[in-house]
C-alpha positions as CSV (number, residue, x, y, z in Angstrom):
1,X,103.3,93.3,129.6
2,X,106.4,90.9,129.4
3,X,104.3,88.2,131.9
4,X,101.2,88.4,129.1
5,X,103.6,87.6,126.5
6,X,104.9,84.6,128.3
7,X,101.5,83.3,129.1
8,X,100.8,83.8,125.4
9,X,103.6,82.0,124.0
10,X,103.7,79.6,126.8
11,X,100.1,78.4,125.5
12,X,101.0,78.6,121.6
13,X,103.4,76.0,122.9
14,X,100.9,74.0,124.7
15,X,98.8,74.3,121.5
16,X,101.6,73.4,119.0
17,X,102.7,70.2,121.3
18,X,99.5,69.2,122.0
19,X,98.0,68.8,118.2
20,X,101.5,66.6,117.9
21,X,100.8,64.4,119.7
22,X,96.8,64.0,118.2
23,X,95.7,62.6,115.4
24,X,92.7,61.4,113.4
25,X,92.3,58.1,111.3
26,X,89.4,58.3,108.6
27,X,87.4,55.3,108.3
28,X,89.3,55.1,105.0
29,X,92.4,54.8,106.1
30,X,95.0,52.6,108.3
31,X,97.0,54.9,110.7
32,X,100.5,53.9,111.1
33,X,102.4,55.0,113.8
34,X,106.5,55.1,113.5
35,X,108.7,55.1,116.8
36,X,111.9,56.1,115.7
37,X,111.4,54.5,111.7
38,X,110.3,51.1,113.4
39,X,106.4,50.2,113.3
40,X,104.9,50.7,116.9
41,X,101.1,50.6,116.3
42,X,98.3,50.0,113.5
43,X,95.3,51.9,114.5
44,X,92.4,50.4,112.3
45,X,89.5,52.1,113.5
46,X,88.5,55.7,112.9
47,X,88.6,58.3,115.0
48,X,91.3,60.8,117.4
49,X,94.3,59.0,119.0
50,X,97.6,60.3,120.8
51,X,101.0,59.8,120.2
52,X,104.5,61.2,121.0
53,X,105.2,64.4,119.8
54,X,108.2,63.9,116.9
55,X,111.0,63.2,116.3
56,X,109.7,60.5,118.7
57,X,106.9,59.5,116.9
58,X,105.2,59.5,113.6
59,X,102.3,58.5,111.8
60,X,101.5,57.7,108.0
61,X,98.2,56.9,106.7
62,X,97.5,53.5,104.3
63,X,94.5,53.1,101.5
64,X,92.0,50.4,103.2
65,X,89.7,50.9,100.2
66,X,89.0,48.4,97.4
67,X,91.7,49.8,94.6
68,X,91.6,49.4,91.2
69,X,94.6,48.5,89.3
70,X,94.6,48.4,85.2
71,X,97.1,47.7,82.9
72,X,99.3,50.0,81.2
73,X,101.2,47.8,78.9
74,X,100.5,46.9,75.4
75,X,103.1,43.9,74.5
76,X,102.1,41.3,72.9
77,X,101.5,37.4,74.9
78,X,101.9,34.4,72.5
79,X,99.2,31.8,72.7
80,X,99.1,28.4,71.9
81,X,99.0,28.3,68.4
82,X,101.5,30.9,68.6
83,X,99.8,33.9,68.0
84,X,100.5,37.3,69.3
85,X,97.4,39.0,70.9
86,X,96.9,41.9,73.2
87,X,95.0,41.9,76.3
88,X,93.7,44.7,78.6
89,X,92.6,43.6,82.1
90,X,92.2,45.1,85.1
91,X,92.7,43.8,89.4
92,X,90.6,44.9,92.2
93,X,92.7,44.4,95.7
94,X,92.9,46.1,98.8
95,X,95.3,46.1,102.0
96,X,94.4,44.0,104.5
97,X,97.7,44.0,106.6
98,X,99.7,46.9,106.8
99,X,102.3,45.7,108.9
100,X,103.0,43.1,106.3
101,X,102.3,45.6,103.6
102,X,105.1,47.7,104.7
103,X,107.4,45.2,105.3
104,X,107.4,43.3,102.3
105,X,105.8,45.5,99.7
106,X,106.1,49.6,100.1
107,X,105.1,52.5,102.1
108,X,102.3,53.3,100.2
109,X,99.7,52.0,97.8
110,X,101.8,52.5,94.5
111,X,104.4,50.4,95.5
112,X,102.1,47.0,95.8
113,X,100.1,48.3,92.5
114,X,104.1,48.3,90.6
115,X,104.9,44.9,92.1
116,X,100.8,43.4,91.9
117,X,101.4,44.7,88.3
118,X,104.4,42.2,87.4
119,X,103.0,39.2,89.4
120,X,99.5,39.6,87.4
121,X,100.9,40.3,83.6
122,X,103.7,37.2,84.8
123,X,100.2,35.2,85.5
124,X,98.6,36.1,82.5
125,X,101.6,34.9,79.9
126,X,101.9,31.9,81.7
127,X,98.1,31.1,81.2
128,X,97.4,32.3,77.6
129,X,101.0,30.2,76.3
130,X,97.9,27.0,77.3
131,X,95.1,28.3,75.3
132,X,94.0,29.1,71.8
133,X,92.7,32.2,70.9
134,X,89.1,30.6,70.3
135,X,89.6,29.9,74.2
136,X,90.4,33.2,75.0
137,X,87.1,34.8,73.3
138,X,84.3,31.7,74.8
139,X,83.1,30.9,77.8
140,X,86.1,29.2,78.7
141,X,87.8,32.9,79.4
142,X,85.8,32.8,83.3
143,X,88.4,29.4,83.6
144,X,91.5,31.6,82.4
145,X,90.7,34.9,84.7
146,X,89.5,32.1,87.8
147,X,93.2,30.7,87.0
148,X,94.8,33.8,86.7
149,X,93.5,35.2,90.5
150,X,94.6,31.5,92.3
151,X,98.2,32.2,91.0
152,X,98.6,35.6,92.2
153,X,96.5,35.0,95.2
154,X,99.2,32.4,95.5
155,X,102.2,34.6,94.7
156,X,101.1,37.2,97.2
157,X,100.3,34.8,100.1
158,X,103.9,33.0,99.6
159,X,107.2,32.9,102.1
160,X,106.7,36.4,102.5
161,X,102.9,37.8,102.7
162,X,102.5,41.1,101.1
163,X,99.2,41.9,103.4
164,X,97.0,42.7,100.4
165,X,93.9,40.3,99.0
166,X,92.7,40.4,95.0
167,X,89.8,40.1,95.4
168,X,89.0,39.9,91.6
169,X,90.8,39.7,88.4
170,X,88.9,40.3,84.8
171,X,90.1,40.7,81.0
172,X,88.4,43.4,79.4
173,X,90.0,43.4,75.9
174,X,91.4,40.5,73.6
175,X,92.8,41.6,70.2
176,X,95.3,40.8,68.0
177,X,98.8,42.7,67.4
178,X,98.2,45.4,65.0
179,X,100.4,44.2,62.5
180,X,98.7,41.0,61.9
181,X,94.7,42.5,62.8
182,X,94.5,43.6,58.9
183,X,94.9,40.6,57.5
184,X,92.4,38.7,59.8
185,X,90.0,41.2,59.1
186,X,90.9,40.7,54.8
187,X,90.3,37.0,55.3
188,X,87.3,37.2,57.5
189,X,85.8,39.7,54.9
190,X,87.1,36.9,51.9
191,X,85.2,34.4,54.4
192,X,82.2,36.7,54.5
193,X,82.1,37.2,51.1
194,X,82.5,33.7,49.8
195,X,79.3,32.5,52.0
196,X,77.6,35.5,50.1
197,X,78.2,34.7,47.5
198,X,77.6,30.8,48.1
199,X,74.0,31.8,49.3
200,X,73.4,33.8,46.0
201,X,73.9,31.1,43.7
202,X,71.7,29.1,45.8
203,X,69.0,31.6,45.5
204,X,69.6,31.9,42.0
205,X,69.7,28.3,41.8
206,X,66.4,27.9,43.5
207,X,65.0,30.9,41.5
208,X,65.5,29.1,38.5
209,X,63.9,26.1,39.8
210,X,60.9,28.3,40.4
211,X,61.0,29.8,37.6
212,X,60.9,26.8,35.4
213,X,58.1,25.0,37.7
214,X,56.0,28.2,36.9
215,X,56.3,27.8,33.0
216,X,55.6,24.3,32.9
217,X,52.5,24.6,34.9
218,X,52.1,28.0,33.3
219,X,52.2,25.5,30.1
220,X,50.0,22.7,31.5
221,X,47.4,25.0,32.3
222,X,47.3,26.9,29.3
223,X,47.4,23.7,27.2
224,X,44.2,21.9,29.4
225,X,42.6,24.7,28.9
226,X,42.7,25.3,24.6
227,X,42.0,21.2,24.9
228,X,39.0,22.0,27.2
229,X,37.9,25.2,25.2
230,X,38.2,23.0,21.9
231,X,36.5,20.3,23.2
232,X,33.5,22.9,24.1
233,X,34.1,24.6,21.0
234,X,33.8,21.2,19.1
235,X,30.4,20.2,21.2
236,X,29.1,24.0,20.1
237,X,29.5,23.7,16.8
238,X,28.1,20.0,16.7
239,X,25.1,21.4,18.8
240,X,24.6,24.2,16.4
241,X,24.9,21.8,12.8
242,X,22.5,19.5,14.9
243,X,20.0,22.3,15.2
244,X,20.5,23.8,12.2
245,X,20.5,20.9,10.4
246,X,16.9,19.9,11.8
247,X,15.7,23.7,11.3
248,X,16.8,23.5,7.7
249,X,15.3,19.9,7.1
250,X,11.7,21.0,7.5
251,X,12.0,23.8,5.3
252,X,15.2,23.2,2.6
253,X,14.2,26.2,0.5
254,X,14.5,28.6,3.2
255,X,17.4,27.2,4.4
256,X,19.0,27.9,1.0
257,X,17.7,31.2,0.9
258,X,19.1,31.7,4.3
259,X,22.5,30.2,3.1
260,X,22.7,32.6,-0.2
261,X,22.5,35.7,2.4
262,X,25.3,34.4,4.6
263,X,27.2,34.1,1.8
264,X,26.1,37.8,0.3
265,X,26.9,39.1,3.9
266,X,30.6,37.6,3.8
267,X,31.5,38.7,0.4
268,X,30.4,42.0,1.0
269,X,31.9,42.8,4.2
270,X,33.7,45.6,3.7
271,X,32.8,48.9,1.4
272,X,35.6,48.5,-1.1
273,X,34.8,44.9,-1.7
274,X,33.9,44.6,-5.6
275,X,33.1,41.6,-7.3
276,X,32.8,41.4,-11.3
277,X,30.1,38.9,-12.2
278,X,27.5,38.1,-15.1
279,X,24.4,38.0,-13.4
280,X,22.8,36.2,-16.7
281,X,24.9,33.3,-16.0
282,X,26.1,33.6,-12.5
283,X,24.5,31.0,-9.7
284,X,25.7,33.5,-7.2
285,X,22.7,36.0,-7.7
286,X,19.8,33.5,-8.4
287,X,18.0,34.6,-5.7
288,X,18.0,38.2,-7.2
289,X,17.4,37.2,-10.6
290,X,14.2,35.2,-9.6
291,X,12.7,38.7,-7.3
292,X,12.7,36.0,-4.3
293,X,10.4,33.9,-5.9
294,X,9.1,30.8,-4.0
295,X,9.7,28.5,-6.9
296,X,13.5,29.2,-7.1
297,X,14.4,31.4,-4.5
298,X,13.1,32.4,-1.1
299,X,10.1,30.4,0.6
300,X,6.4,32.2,-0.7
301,X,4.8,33.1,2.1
302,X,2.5,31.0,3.8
């Protein structure tokens, strides 16, 4: 019984020094292995690798990944024209040399984000005290954030190489400081409201214009026409004295007959029309008081 126990805790030994001195590096990560705290080996390629068991050895794992870094700072930059705007960007970088990168930067990826932090807002101030804010919101932002990336790419491949590469650099908000954002918005809404109201009076303007042009031709048109329509009227009437006058000529008794019943038929128009006359002495009712006589009234029949 005491021989199986040995064998037993003679293998959990094997066991427990053997998995110390394996280990596995994921394909997303750089194995570092320590011999007594000083760097003996980088393994970059995934997969199971030995090692001394510790205190002799150790390994730590690094980020090979493309990490995203964004800022976490609101303080204000001053631009060229001296005013204060915010900006909120964001860096992609990754390790590339983790021998350098623990050397000159950190043991892990937080360190290089604290420090790439500094060296990209540092960038950032230095480039926005050149431009205006106009510049910061056109086109001509792709120069700043192209400007931006040389300078750290410079900063971080200096004396001392950190091991990392940025691989880009990009501003996703420009605003101004709050205190100052309410009155650009009041003036931009005075701006807005001035060209309103410019574009009113315009239309007004112009409405008027139209307006007026419509009357006078309204005018022109009305006026042609009465001239035309009187000019027709005028050519009726003519028309109709011509013809009556040549009816009336062959036959002048008839025509005064005719003329005497016009002039009945318009005085008696309406029901309470009365008229006081002497019919005795009274040229108005000569054709009554001669019956319709063809001497002094009507025409006798033919």
């Amino acid at each position: 019984m005491n021989r199986i126990g040995l064998i037993f805790s003679s293998l959990l030994v094997l066991i427990a020094l053997a998995s110390s001195t394996l280990f596995v590096v994921d394909q997303r990560q750089f194995g570092v292995v320590y011999a007594l705290g000083q760097i003996k080996d980088v393994i970059t390629e995934p997969g199971l690798n030995f090692k001394l068991p510790p205190p002799f050895q150790n390994v730590s794992y690094i980020d090979k990944r493309l990490l995203t870094m964004e800022s976490t700072d609101s303080e204000p930059m001053l631009t060229a024209e001296k005013q204060r705007v915010v900006i909120d960007w964001y860096v992609r970088w990754r390790i590339t040399e983790p021998t350098e990168y623990i050397r000159n930067v950190g043991l892990n990826e937080g360190a290089g984000a604290s420090q790439l932090n500094r060296v990209v807002r540092n960038a950032f101030q230095e480039e926005i005290n050149k431009r205006t804010v106009k510049e910061l919101l056109s086109l001509k932002r792709e120069d700043l954030m192209a400007d931006v990336k040389s300078e750290v790419l410079k900063q971080v491949r200096g004396a001392k190489p950190w091991g990392v590469d940025v691989v880009d650099v990009r501003i996703t908000r420009v605003d101004y400081v709050e205190a100052i954002t309410e009155s650009v918005y009041r003036r931009m809404e005075a701006e807005r409201k001035r060209v309103a109201n410019e574009l009113r009076s315009t239309g007004a303007a112009e409405g008027e214009k139209i307006r007026a042009d419509a009357d006078r031709q309204r005018e022109v048109t009305v006026a042609n026409a009465y001239r035309d329509a009187q000019k027709i009227k005028g050519e009726g009437d003519a028309e109709a004295a011509r013809t009556y006058g040549e009816a009336f000529g062959k036959d002048p008794q008839f025509a005064q007959f005719y003329r005497s019943l016009d002039a009945y038929k318009a005085s008696f128009a309406n029901k309470s029309d009365v008229m006081v006359l002497d019919p005795s002495s009274s040229e108005f009712f000569k054709v009554f008081r001669n019956g319709g006589s063809g001497a002094n009234g009507a025409p006798a029949k033919k």
